[in-house]
C-alpha positions as CSV (number, residue, x, y, z in Angstrom):
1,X,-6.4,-3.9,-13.5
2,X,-2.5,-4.7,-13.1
3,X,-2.2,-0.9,-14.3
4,X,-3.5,0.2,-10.8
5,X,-1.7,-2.2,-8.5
6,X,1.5,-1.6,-9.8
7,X,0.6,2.5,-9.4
8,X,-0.6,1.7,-5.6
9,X,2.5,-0.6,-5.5
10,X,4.8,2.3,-6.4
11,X,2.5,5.3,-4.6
12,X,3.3,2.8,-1.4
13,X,7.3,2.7,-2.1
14,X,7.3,6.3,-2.7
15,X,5.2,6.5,0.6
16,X,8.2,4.9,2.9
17,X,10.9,6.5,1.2
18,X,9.5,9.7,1.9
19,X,9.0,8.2,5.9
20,X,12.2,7.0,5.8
21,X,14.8,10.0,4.3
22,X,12.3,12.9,5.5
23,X,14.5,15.7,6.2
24,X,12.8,17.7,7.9
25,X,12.5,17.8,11.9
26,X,8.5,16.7,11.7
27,X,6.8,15.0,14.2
28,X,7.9,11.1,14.6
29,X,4.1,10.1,14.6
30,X,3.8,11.6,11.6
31,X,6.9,9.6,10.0
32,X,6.2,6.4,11.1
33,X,2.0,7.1,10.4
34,X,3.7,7.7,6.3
35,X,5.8,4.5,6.4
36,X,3.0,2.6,7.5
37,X,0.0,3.7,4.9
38,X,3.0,2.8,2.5
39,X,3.6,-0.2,3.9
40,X,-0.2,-0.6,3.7
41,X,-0.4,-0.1,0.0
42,X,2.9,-2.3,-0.9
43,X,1.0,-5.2,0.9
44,X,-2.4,-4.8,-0.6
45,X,-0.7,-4.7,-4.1
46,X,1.1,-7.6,-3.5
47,X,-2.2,-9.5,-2.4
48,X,-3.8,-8.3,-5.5
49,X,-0.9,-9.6,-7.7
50,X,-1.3,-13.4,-6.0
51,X,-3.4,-15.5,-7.7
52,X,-7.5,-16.2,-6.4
53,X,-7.4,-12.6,-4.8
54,X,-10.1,-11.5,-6.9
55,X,-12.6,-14.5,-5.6
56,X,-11.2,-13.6,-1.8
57,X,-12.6,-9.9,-2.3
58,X,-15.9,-11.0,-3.5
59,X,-16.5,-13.2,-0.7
60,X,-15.8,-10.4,1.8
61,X,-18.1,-7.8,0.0
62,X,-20.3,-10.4,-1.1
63,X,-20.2,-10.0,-4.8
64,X,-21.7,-12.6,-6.5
């Protein structure tokens, strides 16, 4: 499973880079709405990482 939060960790990096050094002239809304859902993903990787993540998710979606 570490396989797919280090991809969502780096799909998130590449996510606010790419918010951060667009060149175009686009819409700021849709800058800062990339650097956010990146931001998003780098911080839902990182809770996956920490350790009893797996028992917090459970709870929330009641897996038993």
């Amino acid at each position: 499973m570490g396989v797919w939060y280090f991809l969502i960790l780096f799909v998130g990096l590449f996510f606010v880079f790419k918010g951060l050094f667009m060149k175009k002239q686009s819409l700021f809304i849709k800058k800062i709405s990339i650097v956010f859902v990146g931001l998003l993903c780098i911080s839902f990787s990182i809770f996956m990482f920490s350790t009893g993540s797996a028992e917090i998710i459970s709870d929330l979606l009641n897996l038993e």
